[in-house]
N, C-alpha and C positions, 0 to 999 in steps of 0.2 A: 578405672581409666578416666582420665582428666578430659573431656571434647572441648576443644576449644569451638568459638562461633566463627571462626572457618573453615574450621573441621566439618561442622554442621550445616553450612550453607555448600562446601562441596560437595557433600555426601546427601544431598537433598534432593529431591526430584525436579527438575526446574518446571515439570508443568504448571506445579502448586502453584506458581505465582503465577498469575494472569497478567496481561503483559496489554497497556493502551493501544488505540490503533494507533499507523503511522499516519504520517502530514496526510495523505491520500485520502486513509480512513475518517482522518478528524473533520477533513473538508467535506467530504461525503453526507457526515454528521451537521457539519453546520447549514450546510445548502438545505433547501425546502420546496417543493414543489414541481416544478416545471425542468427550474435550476436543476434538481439533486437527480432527476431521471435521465436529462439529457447528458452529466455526467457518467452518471451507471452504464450508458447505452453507450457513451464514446468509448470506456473502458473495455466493454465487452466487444466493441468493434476492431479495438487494435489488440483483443485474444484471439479474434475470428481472421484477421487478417496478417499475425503475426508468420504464417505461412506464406505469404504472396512476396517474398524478398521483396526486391527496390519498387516494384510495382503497386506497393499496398497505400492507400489513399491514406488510414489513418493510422500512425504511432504515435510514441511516445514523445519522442519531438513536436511534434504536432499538437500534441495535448498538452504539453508544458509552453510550451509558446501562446497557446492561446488563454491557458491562465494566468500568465506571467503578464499577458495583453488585458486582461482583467483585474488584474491586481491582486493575485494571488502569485506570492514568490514560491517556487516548487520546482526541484531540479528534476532532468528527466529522469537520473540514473531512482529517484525514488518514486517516480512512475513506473517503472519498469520493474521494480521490484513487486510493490503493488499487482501491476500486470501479471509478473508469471507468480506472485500468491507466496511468495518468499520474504516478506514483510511481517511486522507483528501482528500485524491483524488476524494474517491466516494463523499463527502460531497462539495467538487467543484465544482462537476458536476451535484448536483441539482439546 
């Protein structure tokens, strides 16, 4: 039987390939020090407060405005992914 290589790439396990992070990830990667923590901590703030509805001081909105205010272009819907861990990052890491 003849497999073609799309035969083969369907029938292949897609964990195999490891998969870069996304924009969130890469930014995370490039920050350093002070910068890269106070991201991680804002991050973890709008997972800790994505329960508080309209009330919640930090989202995704919020975090992408302020790095769009810094000069990093990032839309929120790929914060958000990022956030709830549905990004490549998390899928690299399995």
């Amino acid at each position: 039987m003849d497999t073609s290589p799309l035969l083969a790439d369907l029938t292949n396990q897609l964990k195999e390939k490891k998969s870069s992070p996304c924009k969130v990830g890469r930014l995370i990667d490039s920050l350093q020090g002070d910068e890269r923590e106070a991201l991680l901590k804002a991050i973890d703030l709008i997972r800790l407060s994505s329960f508080n509805g309209r009330n919640r001081s930090h989202s995704s909105v919020w975090l992408a405005k302020v790095l769009r205010k810094n000069g990093y272009s990032i839309s929120v819907s790929t914060i958000q992914r990022h956030v709830n861990k549905e990004c490549s990052c998390d899928q690299s890491e399995e």
